[in-house]
C-alpha positions as CSV (number, residue, x, y, z in Angstrom):
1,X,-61.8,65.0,2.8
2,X,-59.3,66.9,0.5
3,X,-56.8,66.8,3.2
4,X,-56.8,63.3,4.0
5,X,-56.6,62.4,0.3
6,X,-53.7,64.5,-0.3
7,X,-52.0,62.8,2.8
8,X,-52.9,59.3,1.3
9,X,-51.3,60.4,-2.2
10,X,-48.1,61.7,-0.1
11,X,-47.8,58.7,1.6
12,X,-48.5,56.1,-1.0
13,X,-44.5,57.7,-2.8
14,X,-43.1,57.3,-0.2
15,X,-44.0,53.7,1.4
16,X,-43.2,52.3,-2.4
17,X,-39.8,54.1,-2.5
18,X,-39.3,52.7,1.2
19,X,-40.2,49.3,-0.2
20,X,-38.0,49.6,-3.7
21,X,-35.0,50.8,-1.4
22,X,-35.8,47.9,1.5
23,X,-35.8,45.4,-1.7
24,X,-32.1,46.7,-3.0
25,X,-30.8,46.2,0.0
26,X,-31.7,42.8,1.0
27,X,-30.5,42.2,-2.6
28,X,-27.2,43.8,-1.8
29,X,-26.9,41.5,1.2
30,X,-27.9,38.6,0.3
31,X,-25.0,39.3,-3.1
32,X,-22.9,40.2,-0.1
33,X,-23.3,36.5,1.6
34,X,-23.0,34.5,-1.4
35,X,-19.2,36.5,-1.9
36,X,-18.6,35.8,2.0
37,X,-19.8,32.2,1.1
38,X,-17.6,31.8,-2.1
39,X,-14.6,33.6,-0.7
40,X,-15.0,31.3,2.7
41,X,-14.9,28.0,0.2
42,X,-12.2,29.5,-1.7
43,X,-9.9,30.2,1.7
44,X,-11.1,26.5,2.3
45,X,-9.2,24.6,-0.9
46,X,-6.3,27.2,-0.4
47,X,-5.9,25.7,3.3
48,X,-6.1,22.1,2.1
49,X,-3.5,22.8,-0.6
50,X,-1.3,24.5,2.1
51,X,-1.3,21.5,4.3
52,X,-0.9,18.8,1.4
53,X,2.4,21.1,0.7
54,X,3.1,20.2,4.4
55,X,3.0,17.4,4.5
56,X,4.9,16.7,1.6
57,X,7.5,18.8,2.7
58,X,7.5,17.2,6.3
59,X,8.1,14.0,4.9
60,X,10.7,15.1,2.2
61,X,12.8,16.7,5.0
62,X,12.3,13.6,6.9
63,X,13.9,11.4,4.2
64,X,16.3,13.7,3.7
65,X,17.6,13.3,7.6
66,X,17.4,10.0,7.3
67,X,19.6,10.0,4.3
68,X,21.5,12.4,5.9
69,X,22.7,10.3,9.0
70,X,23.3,7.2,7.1
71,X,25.6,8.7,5.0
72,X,27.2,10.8,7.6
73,X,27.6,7.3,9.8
74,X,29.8,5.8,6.6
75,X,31.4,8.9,6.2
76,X,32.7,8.7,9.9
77,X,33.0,5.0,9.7
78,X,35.5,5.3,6.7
């Protein structure tokens, strides 16, 4: 009976360090998704911002052409 009680107090260490360590890391992960998750929503706005610059820019150089030939035609024209 000696033996099997000093099995059971061996044991007993080392499942709770198992559970303590099992704990950290799911804490580690799940701190490890919510970055993934912020950095993801982050990358989002950046992308919107790109293509609002875009488009902006698309339709500035498209004024600009238009500008561009009109006063090239009187230019000619003259």
């Amino acid at each position: 009976m000696t033996e099997q009680l000093l099995v059971l107090l061996v044991c007993l260490p080392v499942i709770v360090v198992m559970a303590v360590l099992l704990y950290a890391s799911n804490r580690d992960q799940i701190s490890a998704l919510m970055a993934a998750g912020e950095i993801q929503r982050t990358m989002q706005q950046v992308l919107n911002n790109t293509q609002k610059i875009d488009r902006s820019l698309d339709d500035q150089r498209r004024i600009l052409n238009d500008a561009h030939k009109r006063i090239s035609s009187v230019t000619k024209g003259v």
